[in-house]
N, C-alpha and C positions, 0 to 999 in steps of 0.2 A: 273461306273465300275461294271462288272458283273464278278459272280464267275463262274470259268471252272475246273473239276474235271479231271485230265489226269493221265494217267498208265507210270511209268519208267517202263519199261518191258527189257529194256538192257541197259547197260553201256558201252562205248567204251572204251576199254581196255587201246589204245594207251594214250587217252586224259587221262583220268584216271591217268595214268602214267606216264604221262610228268607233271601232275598238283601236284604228290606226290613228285615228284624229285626238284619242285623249292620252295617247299614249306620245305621239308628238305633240300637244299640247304640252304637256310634263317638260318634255325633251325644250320646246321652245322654252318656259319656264327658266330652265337653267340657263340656256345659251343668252336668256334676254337677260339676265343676273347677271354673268359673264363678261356681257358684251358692254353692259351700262358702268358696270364699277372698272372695268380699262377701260371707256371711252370719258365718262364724265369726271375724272379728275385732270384729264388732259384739257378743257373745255375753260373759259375765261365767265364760265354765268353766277350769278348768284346764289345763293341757297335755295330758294324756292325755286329759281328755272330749275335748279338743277334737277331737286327733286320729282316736279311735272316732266320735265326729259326722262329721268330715268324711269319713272313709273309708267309713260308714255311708250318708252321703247319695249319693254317688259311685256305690257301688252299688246305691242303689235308682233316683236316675236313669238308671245303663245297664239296669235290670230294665224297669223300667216303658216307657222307652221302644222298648226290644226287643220288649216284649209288644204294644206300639202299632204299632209297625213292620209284624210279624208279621200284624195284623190287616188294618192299611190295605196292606199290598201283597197281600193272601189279596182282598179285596174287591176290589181295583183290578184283580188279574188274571180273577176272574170276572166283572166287568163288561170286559174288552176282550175277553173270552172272545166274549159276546152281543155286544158289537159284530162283531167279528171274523164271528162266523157270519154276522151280517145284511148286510154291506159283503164279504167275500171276503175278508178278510187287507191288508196290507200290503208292498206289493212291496220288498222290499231289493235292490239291485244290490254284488253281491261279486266282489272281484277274487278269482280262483283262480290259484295256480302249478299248472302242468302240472308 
């Protein structure tokens, strides 16, 4: 293996962005698991509300937080964008097999 020094000098925004959205997707996931088994034992519904509630809520915290995701990594990667132009990039060192 040999070491190889390369410049990040740009981020694509899109990728970026699709990689924040499923990764807070995940993140909503738990928080909506969380948030439905303490809130729906506290609740007076029946078995089926409850279950439509909670499955209900589960998917809107993986939406909602997907669509946050989405945004805050689309922002974060055009802000290291402008960094990146004004600084040169970021040196990585990579081992490479030959």
């Amino acid at each position: 293996m040999t070491q190889q020094s390369v410049k990040v000098r740009r981020l694509g925004v899109m990728s970026v962005a699709l990689f924040f959205a499923i990764l807070s997707a995940l993140y909503g996931l738990i928080a909506g698991i969380l948030g439905v088994a303490m809130a729906v034992p506290t609740t007076d519904l029946g078995i089926i509300a409850a279950i439509t509630a909670g499955i209900g809520g589960i998917l809107l915290a993986i939406v909602l937080w997907a669509i946050g995701g989405f945004i805050g990594g689309a922002i974060a990667a055009v802000i290291y964008n402008f960094i990146f132009a004004t600084t040169g990039g970021i040196q990585i060192d990579l081992d490479v097999e030959s």
